[in-house]
MIMARVO-630522 format. One record per residue (C-alpha): residue number from 1; residue in one letter; x, y, z. Coordinates in pm, whole numbers, plus 50000, padded with zeros to 5 digits. Layout:
@resi->NUM, resn->A, east->X, north->Y, up->Z
...
! end
This chain:
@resi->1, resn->X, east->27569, north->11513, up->65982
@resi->2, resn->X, east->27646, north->11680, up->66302
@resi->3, resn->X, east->27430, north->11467, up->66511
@resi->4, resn->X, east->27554, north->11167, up->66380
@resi->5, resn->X, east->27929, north->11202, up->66428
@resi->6, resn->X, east->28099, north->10912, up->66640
@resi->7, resn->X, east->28393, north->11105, up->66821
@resi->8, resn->X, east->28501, north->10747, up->66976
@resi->9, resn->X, east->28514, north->10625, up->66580
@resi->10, resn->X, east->28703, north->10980, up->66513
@resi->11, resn->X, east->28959, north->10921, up->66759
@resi->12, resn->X, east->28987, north->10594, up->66675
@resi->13, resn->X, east->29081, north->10641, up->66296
@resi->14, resn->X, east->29307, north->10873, up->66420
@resi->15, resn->X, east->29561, north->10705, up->66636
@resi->16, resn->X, east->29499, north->10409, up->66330
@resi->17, resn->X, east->29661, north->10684, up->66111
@resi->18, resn->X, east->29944, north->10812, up->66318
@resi->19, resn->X, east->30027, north->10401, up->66398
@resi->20, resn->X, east->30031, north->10274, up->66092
@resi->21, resn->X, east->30030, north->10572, up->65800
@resi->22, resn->X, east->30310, north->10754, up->65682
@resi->23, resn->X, east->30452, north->11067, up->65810
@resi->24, resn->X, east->30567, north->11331, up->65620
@resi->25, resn->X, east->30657, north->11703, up->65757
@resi->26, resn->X, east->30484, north->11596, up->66109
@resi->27, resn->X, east->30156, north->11495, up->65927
@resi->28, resn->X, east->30038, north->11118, up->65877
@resi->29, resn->X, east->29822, north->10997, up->65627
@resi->30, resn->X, east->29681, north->10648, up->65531
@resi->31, resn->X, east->29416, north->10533, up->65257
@resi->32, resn->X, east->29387, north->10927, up->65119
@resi->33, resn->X, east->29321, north->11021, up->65482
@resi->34, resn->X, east->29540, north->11296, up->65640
@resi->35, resn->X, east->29536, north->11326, up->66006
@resi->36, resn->X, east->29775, north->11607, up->66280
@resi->37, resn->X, east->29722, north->11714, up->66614
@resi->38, resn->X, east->29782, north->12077, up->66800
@resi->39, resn->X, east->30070, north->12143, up->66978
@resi->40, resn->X, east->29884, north->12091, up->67292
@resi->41, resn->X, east->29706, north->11749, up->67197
@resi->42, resn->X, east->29412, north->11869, up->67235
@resi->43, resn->X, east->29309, north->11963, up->66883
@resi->44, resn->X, east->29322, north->11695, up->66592
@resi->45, resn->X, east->29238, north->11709, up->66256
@resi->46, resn->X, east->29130, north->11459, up->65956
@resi->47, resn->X, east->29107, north->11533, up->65626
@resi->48, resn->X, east->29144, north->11475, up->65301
@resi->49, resn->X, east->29144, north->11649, up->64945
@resi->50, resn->X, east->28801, north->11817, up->65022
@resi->51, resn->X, east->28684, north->11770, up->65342
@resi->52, resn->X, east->28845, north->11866, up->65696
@resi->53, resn->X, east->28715, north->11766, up->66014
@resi->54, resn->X, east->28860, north->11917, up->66373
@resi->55, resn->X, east->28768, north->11829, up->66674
@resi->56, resn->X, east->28795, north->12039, up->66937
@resi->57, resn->X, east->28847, north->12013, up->67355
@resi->58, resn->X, east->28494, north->11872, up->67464
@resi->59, resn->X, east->28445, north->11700, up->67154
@resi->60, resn->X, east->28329, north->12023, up->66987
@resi->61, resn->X, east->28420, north->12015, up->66654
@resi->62, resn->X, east->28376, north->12140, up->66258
@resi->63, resn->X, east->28318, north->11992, up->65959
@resi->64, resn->X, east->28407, north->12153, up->65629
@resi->65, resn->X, east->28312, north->12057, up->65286
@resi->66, resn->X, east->28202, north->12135, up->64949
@resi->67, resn->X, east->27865, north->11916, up->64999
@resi->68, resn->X, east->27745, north->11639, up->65138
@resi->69, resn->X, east->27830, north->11406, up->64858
@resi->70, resn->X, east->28198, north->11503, up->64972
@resi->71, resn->X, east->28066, north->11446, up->65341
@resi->72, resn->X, east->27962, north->11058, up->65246
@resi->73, resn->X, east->28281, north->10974, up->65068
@resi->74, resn->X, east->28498, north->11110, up->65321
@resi->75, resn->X, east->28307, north->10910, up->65643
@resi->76, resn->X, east->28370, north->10626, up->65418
@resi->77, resn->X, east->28729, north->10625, up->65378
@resi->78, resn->X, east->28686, north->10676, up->65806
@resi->79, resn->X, east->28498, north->10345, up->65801
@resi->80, resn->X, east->28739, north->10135, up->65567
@resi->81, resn->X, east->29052, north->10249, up->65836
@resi->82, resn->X, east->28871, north->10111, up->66139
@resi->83, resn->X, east->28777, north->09846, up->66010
@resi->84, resn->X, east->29110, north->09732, up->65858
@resi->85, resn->X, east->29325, north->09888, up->66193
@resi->86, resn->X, east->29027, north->09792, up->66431
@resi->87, resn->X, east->29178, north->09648, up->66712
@resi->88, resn->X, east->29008, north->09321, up->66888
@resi->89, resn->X, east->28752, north->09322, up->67130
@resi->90, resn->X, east->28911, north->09165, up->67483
@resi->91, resn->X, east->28644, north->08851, up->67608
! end
């Protein structure tokens, strides 16, 4: 999986989270998707009830979960929030 991570995607699902999920102690989540950010900005984190990905300064990140069956589910609930919040291509 680590090869095949889109941080552009990652980032994007993100700020799709914090615009249009709700917050709740400083946290935002949309479609069972949880999503914060370090103090410094620099740090943000998705997750949801078994998987947590953080990425990192210079798009270093890690991905923890169970198994990859976890993995799949979780990159698909990613997928379903850009494409619903995906934002139009300019011509």
């Amino acid at each position: 999986m680590k090869n095949d991570l889109n941080i552009h995607q990652v980032l994007s699902v993100y700020q799709s989270i914090v615009t249009h999920g709700r917050e709740h102690n400083g946290r935002h989540s949309l479609n069972g998707i949880e999503a914060d950010s370090g103090f410094d900005g620099y740090t943000v984190t998705l997750s949801d009830e078994k998987v947590c990905l953080t990425l990192h300064f210079h798009n270093h990140y890690d991905l923890n979960s169970p198994n990859r069956y976890a993995e799949q589910a979780f990159f698909e609930k990613l997928t379903q929030i850009e494409k619903q919040y995906r934002r139009p291509q300019n011509p």
